[in-house]
Residue frames relative to the residue before (quaternion, step in Angstrom):
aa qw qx qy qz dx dy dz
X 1.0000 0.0000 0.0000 0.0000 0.00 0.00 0.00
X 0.5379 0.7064 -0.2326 0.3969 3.52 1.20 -1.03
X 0.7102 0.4389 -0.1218 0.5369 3.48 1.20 -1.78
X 0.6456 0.3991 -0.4741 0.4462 3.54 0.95 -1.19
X 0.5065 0.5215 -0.5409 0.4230 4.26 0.56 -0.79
X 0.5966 0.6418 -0.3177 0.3623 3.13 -0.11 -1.47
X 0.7600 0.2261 -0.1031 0.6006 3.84 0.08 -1.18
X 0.6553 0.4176 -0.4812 0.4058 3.50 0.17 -0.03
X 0.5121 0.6565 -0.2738 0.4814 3.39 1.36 -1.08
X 0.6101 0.6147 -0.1719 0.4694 3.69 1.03 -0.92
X 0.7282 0.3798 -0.1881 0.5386 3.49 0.77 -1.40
X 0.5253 0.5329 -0.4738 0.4642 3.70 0.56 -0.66
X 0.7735 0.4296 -0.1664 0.4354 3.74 0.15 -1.17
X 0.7194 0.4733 -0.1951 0.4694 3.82 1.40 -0.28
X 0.2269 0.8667 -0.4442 0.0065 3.73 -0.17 0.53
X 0.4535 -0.6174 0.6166 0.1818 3.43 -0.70 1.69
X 0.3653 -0.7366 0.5511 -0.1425 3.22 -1.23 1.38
X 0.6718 0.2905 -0.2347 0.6397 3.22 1.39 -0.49
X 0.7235 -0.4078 0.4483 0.3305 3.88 0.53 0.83
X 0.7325 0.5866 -0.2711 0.2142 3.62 0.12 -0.67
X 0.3359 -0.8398 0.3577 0.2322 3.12 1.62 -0.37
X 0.5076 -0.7393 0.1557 0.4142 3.22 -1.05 0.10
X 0.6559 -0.4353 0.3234 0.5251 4.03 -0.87 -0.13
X 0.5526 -0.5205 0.5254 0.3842 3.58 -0.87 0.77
X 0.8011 0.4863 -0.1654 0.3073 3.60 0.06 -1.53
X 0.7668 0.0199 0.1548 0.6226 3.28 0.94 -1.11
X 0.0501 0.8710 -0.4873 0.0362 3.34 0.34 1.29
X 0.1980 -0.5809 0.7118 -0.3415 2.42 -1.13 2.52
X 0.2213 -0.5774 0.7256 0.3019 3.20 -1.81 -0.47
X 0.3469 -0.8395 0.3994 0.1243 3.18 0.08 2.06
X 0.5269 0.5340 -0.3305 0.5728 3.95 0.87 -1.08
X 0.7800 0.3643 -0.2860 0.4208 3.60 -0.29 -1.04
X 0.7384 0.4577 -0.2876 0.4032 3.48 0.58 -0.55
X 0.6017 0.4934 -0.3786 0.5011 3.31 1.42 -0.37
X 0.6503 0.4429 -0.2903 0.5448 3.68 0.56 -1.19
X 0.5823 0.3720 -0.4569 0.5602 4.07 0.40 0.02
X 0.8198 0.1596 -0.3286 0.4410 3.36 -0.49 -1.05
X 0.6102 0.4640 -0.5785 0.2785 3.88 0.13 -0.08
X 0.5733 0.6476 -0.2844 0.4137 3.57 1.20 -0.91
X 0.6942 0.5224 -0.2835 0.4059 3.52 1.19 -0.66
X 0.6675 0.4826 -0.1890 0.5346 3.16 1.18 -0.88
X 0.5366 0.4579 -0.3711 0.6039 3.95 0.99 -0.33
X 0.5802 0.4209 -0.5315 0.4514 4.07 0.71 -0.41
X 0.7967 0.4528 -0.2489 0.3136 3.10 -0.01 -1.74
X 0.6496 0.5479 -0.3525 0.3918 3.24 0.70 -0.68
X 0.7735 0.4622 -0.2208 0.3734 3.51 0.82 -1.26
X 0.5239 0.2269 -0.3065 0.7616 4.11 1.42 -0.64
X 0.5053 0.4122 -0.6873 0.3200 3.58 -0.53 0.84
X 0.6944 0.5002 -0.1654 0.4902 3.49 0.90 -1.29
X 0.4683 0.5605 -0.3830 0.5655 3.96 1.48 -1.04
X 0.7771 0.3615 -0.2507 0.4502 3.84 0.01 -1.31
X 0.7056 0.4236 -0.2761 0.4964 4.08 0.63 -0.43
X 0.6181 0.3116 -0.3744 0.6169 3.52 0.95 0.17
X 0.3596 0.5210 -0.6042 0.4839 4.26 0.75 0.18
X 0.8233 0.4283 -0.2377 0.2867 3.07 0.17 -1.46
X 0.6646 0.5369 -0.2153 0.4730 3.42 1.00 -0.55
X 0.7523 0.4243 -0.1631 0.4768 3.66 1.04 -0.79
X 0.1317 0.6730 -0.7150 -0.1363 3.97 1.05 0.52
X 0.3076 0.6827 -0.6256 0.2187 3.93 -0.64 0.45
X 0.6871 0.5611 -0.0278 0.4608 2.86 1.16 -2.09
X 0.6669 0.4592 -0.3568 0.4659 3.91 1.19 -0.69
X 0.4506 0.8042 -0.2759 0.2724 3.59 1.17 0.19
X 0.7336 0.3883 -0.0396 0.5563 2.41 1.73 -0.97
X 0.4759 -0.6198 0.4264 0.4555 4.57 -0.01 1.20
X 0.6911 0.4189 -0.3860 0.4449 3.48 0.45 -1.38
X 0.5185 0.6567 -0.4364 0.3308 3.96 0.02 0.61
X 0.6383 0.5457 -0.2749 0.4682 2.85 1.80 -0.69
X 0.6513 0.5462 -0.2402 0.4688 3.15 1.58 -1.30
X 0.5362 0.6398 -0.3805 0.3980 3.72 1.27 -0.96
X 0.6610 0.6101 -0.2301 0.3714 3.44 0.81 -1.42
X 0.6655 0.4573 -0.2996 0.5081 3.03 0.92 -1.51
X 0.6675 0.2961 -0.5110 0.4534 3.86 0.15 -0.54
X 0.6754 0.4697 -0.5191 0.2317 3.87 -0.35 -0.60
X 0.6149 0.6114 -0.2903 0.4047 3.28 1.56 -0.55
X 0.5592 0.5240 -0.2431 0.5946 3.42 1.55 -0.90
X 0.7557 0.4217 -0.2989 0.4022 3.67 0.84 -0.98
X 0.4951 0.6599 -0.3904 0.4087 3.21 1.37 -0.19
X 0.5330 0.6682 -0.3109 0.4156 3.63 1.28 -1.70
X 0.8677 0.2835 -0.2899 0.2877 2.70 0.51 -1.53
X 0.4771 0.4900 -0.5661 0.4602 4.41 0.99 -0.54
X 0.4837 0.5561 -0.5950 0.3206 4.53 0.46 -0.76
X 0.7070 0.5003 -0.2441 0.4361 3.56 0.63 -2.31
X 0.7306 0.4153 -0.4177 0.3454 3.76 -0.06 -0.59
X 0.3781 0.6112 -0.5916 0.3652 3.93 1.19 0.30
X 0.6925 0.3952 -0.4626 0.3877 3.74 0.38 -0.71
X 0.6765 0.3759 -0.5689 0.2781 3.65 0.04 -0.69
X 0.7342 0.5024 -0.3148 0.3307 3.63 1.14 -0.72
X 0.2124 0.7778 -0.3396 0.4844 3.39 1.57 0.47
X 0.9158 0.2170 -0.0973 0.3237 2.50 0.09 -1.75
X 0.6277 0.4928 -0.3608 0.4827 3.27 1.40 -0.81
X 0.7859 0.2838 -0.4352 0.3353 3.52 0.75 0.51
X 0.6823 -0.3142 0.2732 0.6009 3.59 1.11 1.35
X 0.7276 0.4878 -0.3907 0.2829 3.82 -0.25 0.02
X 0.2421 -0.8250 0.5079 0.0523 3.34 0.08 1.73
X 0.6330 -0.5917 0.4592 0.1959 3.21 -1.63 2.11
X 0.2672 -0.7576 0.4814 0.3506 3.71 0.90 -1.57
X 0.4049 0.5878 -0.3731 0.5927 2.86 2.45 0.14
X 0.7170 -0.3859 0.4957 0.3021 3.11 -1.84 0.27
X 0.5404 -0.5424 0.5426 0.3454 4.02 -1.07 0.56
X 0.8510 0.3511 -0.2084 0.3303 3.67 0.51 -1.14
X 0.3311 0.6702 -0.2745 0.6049 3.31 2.23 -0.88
X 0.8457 0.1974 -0.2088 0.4498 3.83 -0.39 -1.07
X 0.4601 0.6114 -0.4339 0.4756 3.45 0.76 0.13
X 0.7723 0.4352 -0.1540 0.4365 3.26 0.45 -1.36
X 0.7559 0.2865 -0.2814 0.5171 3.65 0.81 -1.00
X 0.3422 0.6498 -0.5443 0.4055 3.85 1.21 0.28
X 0.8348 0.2486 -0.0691 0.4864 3.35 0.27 -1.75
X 0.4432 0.5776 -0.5526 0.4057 3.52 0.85 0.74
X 0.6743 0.6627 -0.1270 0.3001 2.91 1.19 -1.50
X 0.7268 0.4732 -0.1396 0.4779 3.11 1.02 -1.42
X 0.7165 0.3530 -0.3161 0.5119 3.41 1.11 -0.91
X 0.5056 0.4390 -0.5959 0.4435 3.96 0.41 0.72
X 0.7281 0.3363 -0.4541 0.3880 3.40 0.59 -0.49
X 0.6184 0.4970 -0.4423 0.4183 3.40 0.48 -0.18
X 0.3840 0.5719 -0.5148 0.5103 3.85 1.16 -0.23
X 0.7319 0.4642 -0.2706 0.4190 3.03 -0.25 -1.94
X 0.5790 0.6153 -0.3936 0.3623 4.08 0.06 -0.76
X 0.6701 0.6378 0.0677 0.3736 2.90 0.84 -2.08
X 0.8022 0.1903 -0.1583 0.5433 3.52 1.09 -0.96
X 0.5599 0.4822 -0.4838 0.4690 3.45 1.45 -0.14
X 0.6409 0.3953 -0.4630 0.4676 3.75 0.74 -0.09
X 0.7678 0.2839 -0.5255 0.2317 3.30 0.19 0.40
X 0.3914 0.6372 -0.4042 0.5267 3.38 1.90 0.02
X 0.5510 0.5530 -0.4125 0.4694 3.86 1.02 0.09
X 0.7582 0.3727 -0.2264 0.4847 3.14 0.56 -1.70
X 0.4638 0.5560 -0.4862 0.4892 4.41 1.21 -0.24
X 0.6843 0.4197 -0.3699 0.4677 4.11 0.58 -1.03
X 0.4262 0.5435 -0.5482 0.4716 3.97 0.56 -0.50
X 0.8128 0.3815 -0.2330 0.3736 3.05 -0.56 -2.03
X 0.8152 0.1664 -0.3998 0.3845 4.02 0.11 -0.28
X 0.5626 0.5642 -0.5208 0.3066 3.25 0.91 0.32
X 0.5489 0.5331 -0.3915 0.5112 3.89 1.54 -0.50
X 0.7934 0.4182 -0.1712 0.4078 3.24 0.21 -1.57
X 0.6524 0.2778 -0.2469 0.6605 4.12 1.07 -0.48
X 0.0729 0.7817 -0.6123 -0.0936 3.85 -0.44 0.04
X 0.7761 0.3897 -0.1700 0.4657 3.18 0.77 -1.20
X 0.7060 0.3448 -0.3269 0.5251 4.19 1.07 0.30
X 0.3083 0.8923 -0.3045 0.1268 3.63 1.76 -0.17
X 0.6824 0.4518 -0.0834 0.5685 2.66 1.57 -1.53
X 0.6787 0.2801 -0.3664 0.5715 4.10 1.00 0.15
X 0.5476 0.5371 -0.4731 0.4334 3.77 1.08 0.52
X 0.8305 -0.1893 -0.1400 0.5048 3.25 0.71 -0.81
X 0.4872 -0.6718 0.5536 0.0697 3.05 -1.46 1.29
X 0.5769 -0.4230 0.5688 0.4058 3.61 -1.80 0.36
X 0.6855 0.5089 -0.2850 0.4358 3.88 0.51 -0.93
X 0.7606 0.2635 -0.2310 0.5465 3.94 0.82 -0.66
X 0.6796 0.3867 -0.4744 0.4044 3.41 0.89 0.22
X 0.5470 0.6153 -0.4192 0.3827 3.50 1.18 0.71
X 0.6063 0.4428 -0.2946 0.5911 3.08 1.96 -0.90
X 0.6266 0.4236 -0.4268 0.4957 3.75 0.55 0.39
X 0.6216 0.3444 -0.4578 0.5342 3.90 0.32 -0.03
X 0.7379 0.4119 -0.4076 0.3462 3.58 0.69 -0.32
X 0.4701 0.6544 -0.3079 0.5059 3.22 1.29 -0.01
X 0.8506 0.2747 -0.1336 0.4279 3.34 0.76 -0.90
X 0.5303 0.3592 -0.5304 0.5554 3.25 1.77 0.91
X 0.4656 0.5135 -0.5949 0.4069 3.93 0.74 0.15
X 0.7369 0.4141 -0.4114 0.3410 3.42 0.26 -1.46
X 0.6210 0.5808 -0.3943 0.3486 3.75 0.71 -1.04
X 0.4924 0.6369 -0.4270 0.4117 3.94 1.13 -0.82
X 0.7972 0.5556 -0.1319 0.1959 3.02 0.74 -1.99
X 0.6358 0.4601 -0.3225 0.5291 3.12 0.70 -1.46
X 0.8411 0.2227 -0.3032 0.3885 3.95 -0.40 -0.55
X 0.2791 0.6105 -0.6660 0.3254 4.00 0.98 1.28
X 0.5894 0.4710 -0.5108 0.4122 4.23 0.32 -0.86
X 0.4162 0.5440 -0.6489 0.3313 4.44 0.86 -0.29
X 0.7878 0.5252 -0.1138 0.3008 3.92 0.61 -1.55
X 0.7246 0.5265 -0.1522 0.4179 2.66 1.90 0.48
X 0.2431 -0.7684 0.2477 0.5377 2.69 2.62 -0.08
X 0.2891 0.4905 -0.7820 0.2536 3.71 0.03 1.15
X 0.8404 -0.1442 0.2437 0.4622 3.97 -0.42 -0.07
X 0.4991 -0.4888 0.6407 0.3186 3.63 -1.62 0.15
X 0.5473 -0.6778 0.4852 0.0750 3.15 -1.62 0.91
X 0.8342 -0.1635 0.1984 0.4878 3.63 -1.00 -0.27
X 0.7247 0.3862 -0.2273 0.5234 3.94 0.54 -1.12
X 0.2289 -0.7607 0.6066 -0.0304 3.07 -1.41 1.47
X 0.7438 0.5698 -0.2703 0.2213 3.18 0.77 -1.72
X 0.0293 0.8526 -0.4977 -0.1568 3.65 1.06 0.88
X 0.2039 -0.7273 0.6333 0.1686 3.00 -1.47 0.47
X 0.7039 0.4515 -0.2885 0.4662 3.35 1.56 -0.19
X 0.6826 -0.5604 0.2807 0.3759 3.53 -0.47 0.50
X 0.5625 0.5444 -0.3058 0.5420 2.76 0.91 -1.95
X 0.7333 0.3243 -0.3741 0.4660 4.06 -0.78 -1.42
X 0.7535 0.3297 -0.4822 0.3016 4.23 0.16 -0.35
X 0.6050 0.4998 -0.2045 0.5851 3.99 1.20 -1.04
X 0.9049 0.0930 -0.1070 0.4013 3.79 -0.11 -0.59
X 0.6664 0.3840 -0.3421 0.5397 3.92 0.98 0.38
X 0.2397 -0.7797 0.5782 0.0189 3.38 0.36 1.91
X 0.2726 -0.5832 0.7123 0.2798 3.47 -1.67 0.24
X 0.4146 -0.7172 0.5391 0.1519 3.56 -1.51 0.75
X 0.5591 -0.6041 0.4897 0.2877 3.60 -0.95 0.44
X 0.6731 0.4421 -0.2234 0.5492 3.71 1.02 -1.42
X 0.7736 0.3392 -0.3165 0.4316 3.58 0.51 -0.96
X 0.4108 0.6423 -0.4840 0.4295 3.63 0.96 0.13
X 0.7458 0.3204 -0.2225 0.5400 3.18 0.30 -1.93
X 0.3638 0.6942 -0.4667 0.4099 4.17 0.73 0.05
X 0.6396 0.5498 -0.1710 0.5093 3.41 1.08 -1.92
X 0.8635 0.4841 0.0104 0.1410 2.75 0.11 -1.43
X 0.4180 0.4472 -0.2209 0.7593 3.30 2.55 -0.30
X 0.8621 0.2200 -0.3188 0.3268 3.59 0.13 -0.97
X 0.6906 0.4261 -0.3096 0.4956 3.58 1.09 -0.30
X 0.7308 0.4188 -0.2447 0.4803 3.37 -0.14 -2.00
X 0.8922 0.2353 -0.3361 0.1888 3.32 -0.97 -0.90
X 0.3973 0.7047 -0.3205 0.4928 3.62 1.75 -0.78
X 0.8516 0.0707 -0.1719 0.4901 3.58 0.18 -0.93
X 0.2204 0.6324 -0.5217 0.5285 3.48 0.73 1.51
X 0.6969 0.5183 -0.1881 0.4585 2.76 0.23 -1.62
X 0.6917 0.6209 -0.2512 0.2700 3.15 0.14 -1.42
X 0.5966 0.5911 -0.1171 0.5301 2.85 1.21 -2.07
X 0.6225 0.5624 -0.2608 0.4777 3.31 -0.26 -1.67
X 0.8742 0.3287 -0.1636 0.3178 4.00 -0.44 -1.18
X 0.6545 0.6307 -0.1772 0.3775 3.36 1.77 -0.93
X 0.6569 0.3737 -0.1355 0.6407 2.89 1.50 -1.47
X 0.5889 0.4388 -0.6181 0.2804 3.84 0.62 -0.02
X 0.6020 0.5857 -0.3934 0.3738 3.83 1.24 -1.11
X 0.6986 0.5220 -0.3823 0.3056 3.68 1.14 -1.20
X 0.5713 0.5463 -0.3357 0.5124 3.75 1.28 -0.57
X 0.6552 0.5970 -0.3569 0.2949 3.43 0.55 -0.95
X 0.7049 0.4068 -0.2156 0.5396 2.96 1.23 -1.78
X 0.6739 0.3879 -0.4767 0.4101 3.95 0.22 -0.04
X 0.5056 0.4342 -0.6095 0.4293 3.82 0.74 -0.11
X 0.7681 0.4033 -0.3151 0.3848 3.69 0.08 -0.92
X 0.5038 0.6408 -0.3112 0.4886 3.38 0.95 0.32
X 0.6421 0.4271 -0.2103 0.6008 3.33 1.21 -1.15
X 0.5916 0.6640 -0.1553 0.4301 3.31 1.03 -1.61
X 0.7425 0.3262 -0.2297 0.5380 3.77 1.37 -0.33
X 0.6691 0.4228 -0.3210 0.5200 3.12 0.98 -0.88
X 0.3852 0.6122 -0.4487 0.5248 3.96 1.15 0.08
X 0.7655 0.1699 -0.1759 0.5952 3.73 -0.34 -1.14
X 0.6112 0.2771 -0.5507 0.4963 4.13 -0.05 0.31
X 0.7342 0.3780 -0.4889 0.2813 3.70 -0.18 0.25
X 0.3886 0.7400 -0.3013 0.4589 3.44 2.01 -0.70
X 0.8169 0.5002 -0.0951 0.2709 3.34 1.22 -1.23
X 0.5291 0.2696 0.1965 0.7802 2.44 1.82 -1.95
X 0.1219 -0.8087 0.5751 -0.0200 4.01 -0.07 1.41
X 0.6937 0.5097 -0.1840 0.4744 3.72 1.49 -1.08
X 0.5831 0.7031 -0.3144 0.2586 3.21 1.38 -0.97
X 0.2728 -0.8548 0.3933 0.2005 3.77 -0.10 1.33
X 0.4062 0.7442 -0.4387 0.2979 3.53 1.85 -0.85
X 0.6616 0.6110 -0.3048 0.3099 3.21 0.49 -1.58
X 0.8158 0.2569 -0.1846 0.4841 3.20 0.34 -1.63
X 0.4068 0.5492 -0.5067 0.5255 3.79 0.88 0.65
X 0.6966 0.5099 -0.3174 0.3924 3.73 0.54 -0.77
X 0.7947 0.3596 -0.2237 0.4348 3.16 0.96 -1.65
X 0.3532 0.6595 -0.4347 0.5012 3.98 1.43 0.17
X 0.8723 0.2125 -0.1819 0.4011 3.38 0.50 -0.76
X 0.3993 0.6667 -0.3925 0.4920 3.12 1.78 0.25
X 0.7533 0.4598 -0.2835 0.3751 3.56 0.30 -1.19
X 0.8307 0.2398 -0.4329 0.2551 3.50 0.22 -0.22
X 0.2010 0.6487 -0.5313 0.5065 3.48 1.35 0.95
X 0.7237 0.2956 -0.3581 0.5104 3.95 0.51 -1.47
X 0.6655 0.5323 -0.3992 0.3383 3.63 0.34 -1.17
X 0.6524 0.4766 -0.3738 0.4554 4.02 0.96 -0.97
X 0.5948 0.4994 -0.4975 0.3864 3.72 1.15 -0.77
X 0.4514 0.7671 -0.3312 0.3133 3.25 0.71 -1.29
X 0.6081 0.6319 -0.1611 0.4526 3.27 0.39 -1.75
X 0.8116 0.2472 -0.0568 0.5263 3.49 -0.09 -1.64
X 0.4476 0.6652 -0.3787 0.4623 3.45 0.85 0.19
X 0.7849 0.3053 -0.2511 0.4772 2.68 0.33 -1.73
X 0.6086 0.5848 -0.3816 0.3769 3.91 0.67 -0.83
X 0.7579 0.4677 -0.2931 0.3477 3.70 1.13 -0.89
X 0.4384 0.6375 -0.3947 0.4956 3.40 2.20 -0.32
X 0.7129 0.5198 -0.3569 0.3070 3.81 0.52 -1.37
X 0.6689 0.5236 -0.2980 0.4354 3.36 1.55 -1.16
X 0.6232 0.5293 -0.3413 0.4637 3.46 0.72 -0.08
X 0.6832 0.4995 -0.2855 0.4497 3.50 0.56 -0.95
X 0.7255 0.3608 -0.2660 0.5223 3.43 0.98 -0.78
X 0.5927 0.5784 -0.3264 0.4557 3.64 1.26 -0.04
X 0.5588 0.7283 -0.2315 0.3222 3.07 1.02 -0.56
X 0.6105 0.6104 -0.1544 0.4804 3.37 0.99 -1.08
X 0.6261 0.4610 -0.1214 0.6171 3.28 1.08 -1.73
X 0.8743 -0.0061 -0.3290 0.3567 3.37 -0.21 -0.62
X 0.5293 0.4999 -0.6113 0.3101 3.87 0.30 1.41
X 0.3597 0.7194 -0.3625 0.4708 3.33 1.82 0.00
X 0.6689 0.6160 -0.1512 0.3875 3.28 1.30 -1.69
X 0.6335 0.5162 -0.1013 0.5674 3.45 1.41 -1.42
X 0.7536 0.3026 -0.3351 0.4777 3.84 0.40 -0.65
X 0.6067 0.4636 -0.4186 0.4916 3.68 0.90 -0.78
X 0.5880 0.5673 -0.4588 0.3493 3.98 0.49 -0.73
X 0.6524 0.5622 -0.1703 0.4790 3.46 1.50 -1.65
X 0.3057 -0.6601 0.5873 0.3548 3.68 1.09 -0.36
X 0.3670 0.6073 -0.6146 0.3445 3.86 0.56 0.60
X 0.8121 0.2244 0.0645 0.5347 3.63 0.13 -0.90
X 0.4258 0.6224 -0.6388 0.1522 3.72 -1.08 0.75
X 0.0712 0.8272 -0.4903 0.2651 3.21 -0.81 1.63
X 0.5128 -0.6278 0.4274 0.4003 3.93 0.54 1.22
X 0.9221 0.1913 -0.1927 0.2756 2.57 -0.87 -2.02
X 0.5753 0.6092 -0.3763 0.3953 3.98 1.12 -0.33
X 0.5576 0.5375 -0.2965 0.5588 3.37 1.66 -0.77
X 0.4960 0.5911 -0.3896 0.5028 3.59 1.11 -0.58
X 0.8249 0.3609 -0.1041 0.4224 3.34 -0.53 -1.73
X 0.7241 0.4352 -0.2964 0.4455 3.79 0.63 -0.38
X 0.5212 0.5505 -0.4047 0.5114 3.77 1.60 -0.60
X 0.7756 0.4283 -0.1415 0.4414 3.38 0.31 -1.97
X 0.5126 0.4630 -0.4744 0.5458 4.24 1.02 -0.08
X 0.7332 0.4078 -0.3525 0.4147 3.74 0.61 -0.77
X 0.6380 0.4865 -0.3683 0.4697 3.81 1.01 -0.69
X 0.5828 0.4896 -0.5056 0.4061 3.74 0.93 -0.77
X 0.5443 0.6432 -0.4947 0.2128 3.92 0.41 -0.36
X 0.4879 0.6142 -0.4475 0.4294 3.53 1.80 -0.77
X 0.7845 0.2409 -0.3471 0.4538 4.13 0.50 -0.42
X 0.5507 0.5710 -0.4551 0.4044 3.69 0.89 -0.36
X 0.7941 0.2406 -0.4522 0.3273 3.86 0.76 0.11
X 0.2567 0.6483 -0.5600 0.4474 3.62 1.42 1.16
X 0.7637 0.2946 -0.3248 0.4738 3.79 0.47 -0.74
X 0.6528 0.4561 -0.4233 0.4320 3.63 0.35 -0.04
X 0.4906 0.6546 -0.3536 0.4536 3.66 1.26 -0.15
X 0.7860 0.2835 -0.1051 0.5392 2.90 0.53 -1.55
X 0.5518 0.4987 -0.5174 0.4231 3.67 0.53 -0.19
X 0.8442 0.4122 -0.2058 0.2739 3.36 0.25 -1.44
X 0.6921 0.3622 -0.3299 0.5301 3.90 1.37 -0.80
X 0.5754 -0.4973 0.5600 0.3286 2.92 -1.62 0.28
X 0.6216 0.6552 -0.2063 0.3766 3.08 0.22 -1.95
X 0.5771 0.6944 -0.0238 0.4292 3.39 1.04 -0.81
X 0.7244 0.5311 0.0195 0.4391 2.94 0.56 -1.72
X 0.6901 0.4833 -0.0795 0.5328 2.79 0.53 -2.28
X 0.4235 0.6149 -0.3708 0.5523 4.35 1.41 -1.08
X 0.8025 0.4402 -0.2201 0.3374 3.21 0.33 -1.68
X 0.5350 0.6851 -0.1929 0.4552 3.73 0.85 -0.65
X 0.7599 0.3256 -0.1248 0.5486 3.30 0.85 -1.26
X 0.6652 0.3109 -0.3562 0.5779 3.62 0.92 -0.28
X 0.4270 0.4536 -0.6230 0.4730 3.94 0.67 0.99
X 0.7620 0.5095 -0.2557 0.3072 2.61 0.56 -1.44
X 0.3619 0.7937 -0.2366 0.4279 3.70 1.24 -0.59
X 0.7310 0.6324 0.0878 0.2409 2.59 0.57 -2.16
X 0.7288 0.3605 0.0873 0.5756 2.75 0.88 -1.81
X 0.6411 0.5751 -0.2684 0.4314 3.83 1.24 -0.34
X 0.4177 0.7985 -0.1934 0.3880 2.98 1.76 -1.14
X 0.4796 0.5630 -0.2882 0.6083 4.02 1.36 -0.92
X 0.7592 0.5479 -0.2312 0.2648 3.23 -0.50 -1.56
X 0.6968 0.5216 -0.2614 0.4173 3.36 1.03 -1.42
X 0.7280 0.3840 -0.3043 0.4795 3.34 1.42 -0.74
């Protein structure tokens, strides 16, 4: 009688989001618990391996945007650590925290690191643009010493902006409740949305959006010159000496491009989900589900586009198999 309370005591305080209820047999929320705990392990695993191949590739410290890269795999790392509690819990494994407490510092948590994500990609796509458009002062603009005061900056500012959640202006970034308490009694706000949304979301849009149009622009015309100077001058070796050292500047932008498109696209969803539920226009679990956890899966989706897309990387990657695999031998 004890156990049946006990589990019943459990379900009240648990809510399946996708509708599905729990398993007869083993009473979980089976869907949710897979897509949480598989997602966790695909974080950790993937900026575990992102941060052990830094270390392995000094190639890769050459480049400023390494500093910012790092900082997200670290942040992406936080975040596959934080998603043990929702999967905890959905599998019976009491925080010892309060329901409304761990709610709250869950989705505090998660949405700084996703802040912090967020502004180091656009503090990426700001180093492109002065490294194309400023070549020759690049290296006395930014320093090893001011890109440290700027990642620290952008984990104070990320703390900040989501401290008024702990204060009952509104509920932050995390949706996909799995606890009641965060789906029935931790309202999202209209003001503290559009709050979000001026100081964080649309700013580093913007940012994005304006940097990478100038950084593309200027390499089409770039190409676009070194085109008609070879038309002219077929023998001329300068050129193709120029554009050799041109391309992996385009090919690295490219790169971070291609990572700052995926984070959006999968962000997107979530944060118009974020905007209609704030508006009371829209409020729907299992969409709050699938639009939170599409936006958190982005913490491992920019490990595979890393490693797919750099060499430099790769070649990182290779040597920490190889590492790896030597590691036997010694004993």
């Amino acid at each position: 009688l004890n156990m049946s309370n006990s589990v019943m005591n459990i379900s009240e305080h648990l809510s399946c989001p996708l509708g599905f209820g729990h398993y007869n047999a083993v009473d979980i929320c089976i869907l949710e618990t897979v897509i949480i705990v598989l997602l966790t392990f695909l974080i950790i695993a993937g900026n575990l391996t992102v941060i052990f191949v830094f270390h392995c590739a000094p190639l890769l410290h050459h480049y400023t945007t390494s500093y910012f890269i790092q900082t997200m795999a670290y942040a992406d790392l936080f975040v596959g650590v934080s998603c043990l509690v929702p999967t905890l819990s959905l599998l019976h494994y009491s925080t010892g925290v309060h329901e409304s407490l761990t709610c709250q510092v869950f989705g505090y948590i998660i949405s700084v690191l996703k802040s912090v994500s967020m502004a180091c990609l656009a503090c990426i796509s700001v180093d492109r643009y002065l490294a194309i458009t400023k070549p020759l002062s690049y290296n006395q603009l930014v320093t090893p010493c001011r890109l440290r005061i700027c990642i620290s900056l952008i984990w104070i500012y990320s703390c900040l902006i989501f401290l008024p959640s702990f204060f009952g202006w509104g509920k932050p970034g995390y949706h996909g409740d799995i606890f009641e308490w965060c789906a029935t009694s931790w309202l999202t706000n209209a003001y503290f949305t559009g709050f979000i949304v001026c100081l964080l979301y649309a700013p580093a849009a913007f940012v994005i959006c304006f940097t990478y149009f100038h950084i593309f622009k200027i390499c089409r015309q770039h190409t676009k010159e070194i085109s008609d100077r070879r038309a002219r001058f077929p023998n001329h070796e300068g050129d193709a000496a120029g554009e050799a050292g041109h391309s992996p500047d385009r090919r690295y932008a490219m790169v971070l491009f291609r990572i700052t498109s995926v984070f959006y696209v999968l962000w997107l969803p979530y944060i118009i989900y974020f905007l209609l539920e704030s508006s009371r226009v829209l409020e729907n679990p299992a969409l709050s589900f699938l639009t939170t956890w599409l936006a958190i899966s982005n913490s491992f989706c920019n490990c595979v586009i890393y490693s797919l897309s750099n060499s430099v990387f790769r070649l990182g990657l290779r040597r920490l198999k190889h590492k790896l695999w030597s590691v036997p031998n010694v004993f």
